[in-house]
C-alpha positions, 0 to 999 in steps of 0.5 A: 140587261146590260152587258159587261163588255169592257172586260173582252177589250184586251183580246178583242184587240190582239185578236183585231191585230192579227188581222192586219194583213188581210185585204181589209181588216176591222179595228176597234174603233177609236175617237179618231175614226169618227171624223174619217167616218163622218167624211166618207159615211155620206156616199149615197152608195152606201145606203141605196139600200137602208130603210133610213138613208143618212145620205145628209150631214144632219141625218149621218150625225144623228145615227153616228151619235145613236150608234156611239151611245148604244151601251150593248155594241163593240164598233170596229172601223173597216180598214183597206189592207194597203192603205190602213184607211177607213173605208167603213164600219161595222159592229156586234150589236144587241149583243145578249151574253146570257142569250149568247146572240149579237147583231152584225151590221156593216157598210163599206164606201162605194169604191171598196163594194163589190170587191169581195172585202166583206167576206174578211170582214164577216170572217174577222167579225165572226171570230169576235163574236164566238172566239171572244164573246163565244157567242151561239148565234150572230145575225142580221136583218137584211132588206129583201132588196139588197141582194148582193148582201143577201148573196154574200151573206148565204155564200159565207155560209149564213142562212135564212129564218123564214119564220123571222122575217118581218116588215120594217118601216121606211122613211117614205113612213107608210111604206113598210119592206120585207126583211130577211132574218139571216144568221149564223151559228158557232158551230157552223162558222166552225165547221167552215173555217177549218183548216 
């Protein structure tokens, strides 16, 4: 089922202006990102944990164009709060309004990791998704070997689904990891972020 998400753009964007002032902050993504991303979206660092690592021209290319063309997503570019450049991605994707759920996916380059910046960029994404989208529930499946994510996500106030754990493939092909169902609901991103 396809989603009508052309008519949430308008307050999309005022809602991603607010957020300027931040250390990092998301923006709709625009055509002009996409080279930005493409010159920093290869770093190995980003993806030492991914399943598929797309650490090649060839195989970044490949996913950028799938991630393009998925019609259930809005994409953001990440931006550095003093610089304004990109310094990554993010995205609700699957997004199901009559389910009211979407997944959240991010990568962030290597020197702006471990620095905190994802908690405002969960935070900004978060608000999209039940603000604007009054989504019920946003999550992520996270590779049981990606701690520092996994920490970030629980310390933001996610939490794991057990019972939705699943073993994914790799690219090694045979090799099938572990990974976590962590989400989130409306009511407790609410309830977290009250004044």
């Amino acid at each position: 089922m396809a989603n009508n998400l052309e008519k949430y753009t308008s307050a999309t964007q005022t809602l991603c202006a607010s957020f300027t002032l931040e250390n990092a902050y998301i923006s709709p993504l625009i055509t002009a990102d996409i080279a930005a991303l493409k010159a920093i979206g290869m770093h190995p660092d980003i993806w030492r944990f991914a399943r598929f690592p797309k650490e090649t021209t060839d195989a970044f290319d490949c996913y950028l164009k799938r991630v393009l063309s998925e019609p259930n997503s809005l994409l953001f570019t990440i931006r550095c709060g003093s610089t304004h450049k990109a310094i990554g991605f993010t995205r609700l994707k699957n997004i199901n309004l009559a389910e009211k759920r979407a997944e959240i996916g991010t990568w962030l380059t290597g020197e702006y990791q471990g620095k905190k910046l994802n908690r405002y960029i969960k935070q900004q994404v978060l608000k999209v998704g039940f603000n604007i989208l009054q989504l019920d529930e946003i999550y992520c499946y996270v590779t049981e070997n990606n701690q520092p994510s996994i920490k970030s996500l629980l310390a933001f106030g996610f939490q794991i689904d057990a019972n939705k754990q699943r073993l994914s493939p790799t690219q090694k092909g045979l090799l099938e990891i572990p990974q976590h169902y962590i989400f989130i609901t409306a009511a407790q991103f609410n309830s977290l972020n009250k004044p």
